[in-house]
Rosetta silent file (secondary structure, phi, psi, omega in degrees, C-alpha in Angstrom):
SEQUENCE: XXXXXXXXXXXXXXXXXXXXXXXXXXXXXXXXXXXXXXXXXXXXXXXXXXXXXXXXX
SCORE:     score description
SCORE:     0.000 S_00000001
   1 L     0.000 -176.459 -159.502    0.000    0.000    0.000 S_00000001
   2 L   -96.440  -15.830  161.833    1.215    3.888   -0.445 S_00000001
   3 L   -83.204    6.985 -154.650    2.128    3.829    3.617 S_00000001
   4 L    35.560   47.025  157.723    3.834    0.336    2.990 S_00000001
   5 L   -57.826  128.247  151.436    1.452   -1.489    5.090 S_00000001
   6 L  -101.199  158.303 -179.887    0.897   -4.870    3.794 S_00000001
   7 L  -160.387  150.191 -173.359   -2.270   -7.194    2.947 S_00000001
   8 E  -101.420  138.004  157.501   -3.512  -10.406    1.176 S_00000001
   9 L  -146.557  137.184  179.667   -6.122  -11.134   -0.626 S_00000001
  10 L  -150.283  148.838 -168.701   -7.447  -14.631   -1.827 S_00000001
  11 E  -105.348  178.046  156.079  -10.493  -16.160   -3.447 S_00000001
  12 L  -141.108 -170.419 -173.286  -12.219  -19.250   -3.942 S_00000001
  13 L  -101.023   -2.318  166.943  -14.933  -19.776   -6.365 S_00000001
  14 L  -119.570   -8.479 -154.777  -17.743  -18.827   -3.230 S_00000001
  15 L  -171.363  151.650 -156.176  -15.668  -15.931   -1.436 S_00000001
  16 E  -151.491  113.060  163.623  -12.893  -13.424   -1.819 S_00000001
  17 L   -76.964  154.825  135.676  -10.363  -12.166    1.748 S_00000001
  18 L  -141.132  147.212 -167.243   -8.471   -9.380    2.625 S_00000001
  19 E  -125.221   94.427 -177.600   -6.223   -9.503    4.975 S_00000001
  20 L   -90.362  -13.165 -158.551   -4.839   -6.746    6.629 S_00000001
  21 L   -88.771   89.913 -149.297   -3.644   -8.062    9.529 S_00000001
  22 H   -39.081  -63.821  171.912    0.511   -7.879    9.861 S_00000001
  23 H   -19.251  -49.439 -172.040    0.627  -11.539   11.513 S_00000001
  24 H  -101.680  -13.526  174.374   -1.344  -13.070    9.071 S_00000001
  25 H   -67.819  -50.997  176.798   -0.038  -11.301    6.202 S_00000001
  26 L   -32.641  -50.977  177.185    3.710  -12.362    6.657 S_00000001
  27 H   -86.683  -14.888  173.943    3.503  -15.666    6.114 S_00000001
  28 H   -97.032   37.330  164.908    1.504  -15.939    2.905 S_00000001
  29 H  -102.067  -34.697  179.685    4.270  -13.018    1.332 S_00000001
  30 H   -72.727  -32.885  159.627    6.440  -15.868    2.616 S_00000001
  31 H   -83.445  -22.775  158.119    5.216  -18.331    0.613 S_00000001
  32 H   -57.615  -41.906 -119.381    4.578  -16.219   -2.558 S_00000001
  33 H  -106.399  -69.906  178.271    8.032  -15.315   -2.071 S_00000001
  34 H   -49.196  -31.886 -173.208    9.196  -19.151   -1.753 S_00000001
  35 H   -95.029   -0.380  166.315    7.145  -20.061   -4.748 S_00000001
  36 H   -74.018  -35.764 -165.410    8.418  -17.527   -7.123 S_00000001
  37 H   -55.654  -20.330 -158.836   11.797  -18.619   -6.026 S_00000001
  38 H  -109.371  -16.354 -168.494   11.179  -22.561   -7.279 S_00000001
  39 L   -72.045  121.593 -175.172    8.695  -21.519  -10.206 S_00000001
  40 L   -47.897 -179.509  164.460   10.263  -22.220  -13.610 S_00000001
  41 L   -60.485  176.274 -167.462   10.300  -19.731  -16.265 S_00000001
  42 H   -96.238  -56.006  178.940    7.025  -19.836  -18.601 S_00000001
  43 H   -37.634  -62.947 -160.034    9.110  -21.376  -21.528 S_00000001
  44 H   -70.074  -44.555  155.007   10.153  -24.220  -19.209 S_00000001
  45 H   -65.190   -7.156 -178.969    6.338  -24.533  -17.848 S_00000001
  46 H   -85.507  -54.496 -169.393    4.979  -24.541  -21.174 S_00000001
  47 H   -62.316  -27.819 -150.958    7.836  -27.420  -22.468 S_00000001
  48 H   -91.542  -41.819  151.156    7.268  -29.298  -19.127 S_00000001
  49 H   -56.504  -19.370  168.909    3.286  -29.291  -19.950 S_00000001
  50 H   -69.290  -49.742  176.478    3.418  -30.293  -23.694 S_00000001
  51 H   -26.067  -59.740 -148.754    5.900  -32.986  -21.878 S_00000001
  52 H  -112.280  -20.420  159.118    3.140  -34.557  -19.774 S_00000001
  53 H   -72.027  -31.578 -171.168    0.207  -33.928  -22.130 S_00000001
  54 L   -64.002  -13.160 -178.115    1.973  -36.353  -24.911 S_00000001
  55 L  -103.635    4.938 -176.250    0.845  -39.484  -23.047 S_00000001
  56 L  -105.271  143.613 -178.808   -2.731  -37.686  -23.097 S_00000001
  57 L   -82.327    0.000    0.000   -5.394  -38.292  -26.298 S_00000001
């Protein structure tokens, strides 16, 4: 935010959070944060899905 306060927000298909709340915010920045770190590149998700689709009709 423009005070650099942080907050979350996540959906489901019935309901949509915000999260404002320091405590609870931290740890799911920590886990975006871990899963950018492991997530391939788009090229490399794209090759590794054609990969795994080839054994699919």
């Amino acid at each position: 935010m423009s005070d650099r306060s942080l907050m979350s927000y996540a959906e489901s298909a019935q309901w949509g959070h915000v999260e404002r709340d320091g405590a609870s915010v931290l740890p799911v920045l920590a886990a975006y944060h871990q899963l950018q770190a492991e997530a391939l590149y788009q090229s490399a998700t794209v090759a590794a899905i054609q990969q795994l689709r080839k054994g699919i009709p």
